[in-house]
Residue frames relative to the residue before (quaternion, step in Angstrom):
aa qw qx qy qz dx dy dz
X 1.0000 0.0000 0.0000 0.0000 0.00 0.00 0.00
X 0.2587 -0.8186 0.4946 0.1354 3.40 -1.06 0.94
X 0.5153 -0.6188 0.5260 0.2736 3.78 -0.63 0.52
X 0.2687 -0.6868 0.6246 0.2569 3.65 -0.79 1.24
X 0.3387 0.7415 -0.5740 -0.0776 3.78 -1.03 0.22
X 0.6141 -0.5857 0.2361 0.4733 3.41 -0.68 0.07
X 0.3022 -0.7410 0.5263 0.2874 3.68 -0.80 0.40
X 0.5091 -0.6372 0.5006 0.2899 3.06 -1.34 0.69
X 0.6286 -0.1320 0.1139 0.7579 3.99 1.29 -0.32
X 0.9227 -0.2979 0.0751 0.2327 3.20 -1.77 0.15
X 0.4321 -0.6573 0.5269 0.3220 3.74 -0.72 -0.03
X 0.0415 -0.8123 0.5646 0.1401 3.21 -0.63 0.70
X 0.2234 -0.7282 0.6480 0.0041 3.53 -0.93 1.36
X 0.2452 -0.6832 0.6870 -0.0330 3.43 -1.58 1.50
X 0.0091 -0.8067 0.5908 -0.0096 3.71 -0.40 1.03
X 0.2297 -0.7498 0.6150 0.0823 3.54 -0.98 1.08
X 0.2383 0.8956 -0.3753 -0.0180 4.08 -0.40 -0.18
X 0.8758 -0.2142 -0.2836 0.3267 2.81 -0.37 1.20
X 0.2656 -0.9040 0.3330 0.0360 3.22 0.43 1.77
X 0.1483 -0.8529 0.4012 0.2993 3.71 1.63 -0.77
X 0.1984 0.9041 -0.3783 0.0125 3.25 0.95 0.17
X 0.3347 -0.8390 0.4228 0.0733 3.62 -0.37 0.86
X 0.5994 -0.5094 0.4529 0.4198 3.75 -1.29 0.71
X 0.8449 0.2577 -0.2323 0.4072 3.69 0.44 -0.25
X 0.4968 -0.7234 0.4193 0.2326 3.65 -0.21 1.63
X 0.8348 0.1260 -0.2875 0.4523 3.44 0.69 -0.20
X 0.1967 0.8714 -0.3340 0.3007 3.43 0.82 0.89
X 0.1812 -0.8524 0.4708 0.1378 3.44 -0.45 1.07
X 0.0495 -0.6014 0.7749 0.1883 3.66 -1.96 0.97
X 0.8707 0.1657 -0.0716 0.4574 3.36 -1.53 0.35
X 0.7375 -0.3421 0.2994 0.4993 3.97 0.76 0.19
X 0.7723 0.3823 -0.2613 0.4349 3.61 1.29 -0.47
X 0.5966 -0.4516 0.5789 0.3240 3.03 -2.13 -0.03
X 0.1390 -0.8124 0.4846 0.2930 3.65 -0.18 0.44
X 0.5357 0.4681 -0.3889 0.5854 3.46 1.45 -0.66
X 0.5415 0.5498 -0.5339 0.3456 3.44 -0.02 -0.53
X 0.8696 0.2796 -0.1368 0.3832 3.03 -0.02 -2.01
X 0.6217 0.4385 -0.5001 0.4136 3.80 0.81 -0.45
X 0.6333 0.5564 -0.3778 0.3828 3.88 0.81 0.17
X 0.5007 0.5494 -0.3319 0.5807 3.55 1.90 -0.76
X 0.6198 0.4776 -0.4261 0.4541 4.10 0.98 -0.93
X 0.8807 0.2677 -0.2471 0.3026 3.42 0.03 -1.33
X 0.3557 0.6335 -0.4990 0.4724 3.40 1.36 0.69
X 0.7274 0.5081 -0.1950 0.4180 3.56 0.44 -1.23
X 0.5197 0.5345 -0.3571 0.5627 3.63 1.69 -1.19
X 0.7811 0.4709 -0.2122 0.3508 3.62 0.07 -0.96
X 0.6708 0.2979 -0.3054 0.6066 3.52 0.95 -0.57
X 0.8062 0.3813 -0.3179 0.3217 3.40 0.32 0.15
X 0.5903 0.4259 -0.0916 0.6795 3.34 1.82 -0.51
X 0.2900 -0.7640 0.5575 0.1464 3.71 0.88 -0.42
X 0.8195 -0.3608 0.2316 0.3802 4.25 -1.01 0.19
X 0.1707 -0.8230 0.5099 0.1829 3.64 0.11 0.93
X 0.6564 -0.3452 0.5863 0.3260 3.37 -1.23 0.00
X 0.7968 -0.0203 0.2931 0.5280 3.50 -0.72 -0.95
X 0.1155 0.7225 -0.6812 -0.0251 3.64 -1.46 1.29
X 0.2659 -0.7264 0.6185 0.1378 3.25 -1.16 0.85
X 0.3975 -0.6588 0.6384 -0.0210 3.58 -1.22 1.10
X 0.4455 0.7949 -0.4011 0.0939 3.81 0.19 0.28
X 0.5306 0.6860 -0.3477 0.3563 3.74 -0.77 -0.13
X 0.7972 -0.2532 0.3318 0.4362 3.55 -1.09 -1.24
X 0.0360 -0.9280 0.3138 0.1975 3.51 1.20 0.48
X 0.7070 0.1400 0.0353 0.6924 2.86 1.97 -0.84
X 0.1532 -0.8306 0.5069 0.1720 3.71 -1.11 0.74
X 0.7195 0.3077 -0.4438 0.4367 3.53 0.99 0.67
X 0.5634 -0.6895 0.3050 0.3378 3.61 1.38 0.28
X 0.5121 0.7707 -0.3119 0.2156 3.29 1.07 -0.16
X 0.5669 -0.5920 0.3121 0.4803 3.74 -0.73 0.54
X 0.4858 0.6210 -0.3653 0.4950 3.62 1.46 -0.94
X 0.6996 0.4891 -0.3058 0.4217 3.86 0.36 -1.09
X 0.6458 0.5624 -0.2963 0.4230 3.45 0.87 -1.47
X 0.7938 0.4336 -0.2176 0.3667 3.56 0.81 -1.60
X 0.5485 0.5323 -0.4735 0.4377 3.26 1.30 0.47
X 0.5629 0.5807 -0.4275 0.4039 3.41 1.14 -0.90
X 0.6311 0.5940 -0.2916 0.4048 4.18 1.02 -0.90
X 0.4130 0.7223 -0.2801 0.4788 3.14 1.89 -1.15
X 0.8167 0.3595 -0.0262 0.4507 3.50 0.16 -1.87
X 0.7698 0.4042 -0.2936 0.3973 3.48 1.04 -0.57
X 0.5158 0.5678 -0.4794 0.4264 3.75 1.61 -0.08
C-alpha cells in the first residue's frame, strides 16, 4: 500500500518485466543470461535515470519456478 501525499513534481516509476530468471545464475533462456542481463538493465536504468520513486517487478519473474529462481528475484528486489 502506498501513502497518498502531495508530490512536490512527478513520480518517477521504474518497471522491470519479465526477467525469466532461473535456479542457475549462469543459466541460459533463449541464448541469454537472465541474471546477467536483468542486472546489465537495472544498472543502465540507474545510471542513467538515477533512484526511482516506486519499482514494479512484473511478468515472468522466473522461468523454471524454483525457490533458487524466486530467491533471486528477493535478491534484486531488496
Amino acid at each position: 500500500m502506498i501513502d497518498c501525499v502531495e508530490s512536490q513534481g512527478p513520480i518517477r516509476v521504474l518497471q522491470f518485466t519479465d526477467s525469466h530468471l532461473l535456479a542457475d545464475p549462469d543459466g541460459r533462456f533463449l541464448g541469454l543470461r537472465p541474471a546477467q542481463t536483468l542486472d546489465a538493465v537495472i544498472r543502465l536504468a540507474l545510471a542513467q535515470r538515477g533512484s526511482p520513486d516506486l519499482v514494479l517487478y512484473t511478468g515472468d519473474l522466473t522461468q523454471d519456478s524454483s525457490p533458487e529462481a524466486y530467491s533471486r528475484v528477493r535478491t534484486r528486489s531488496a
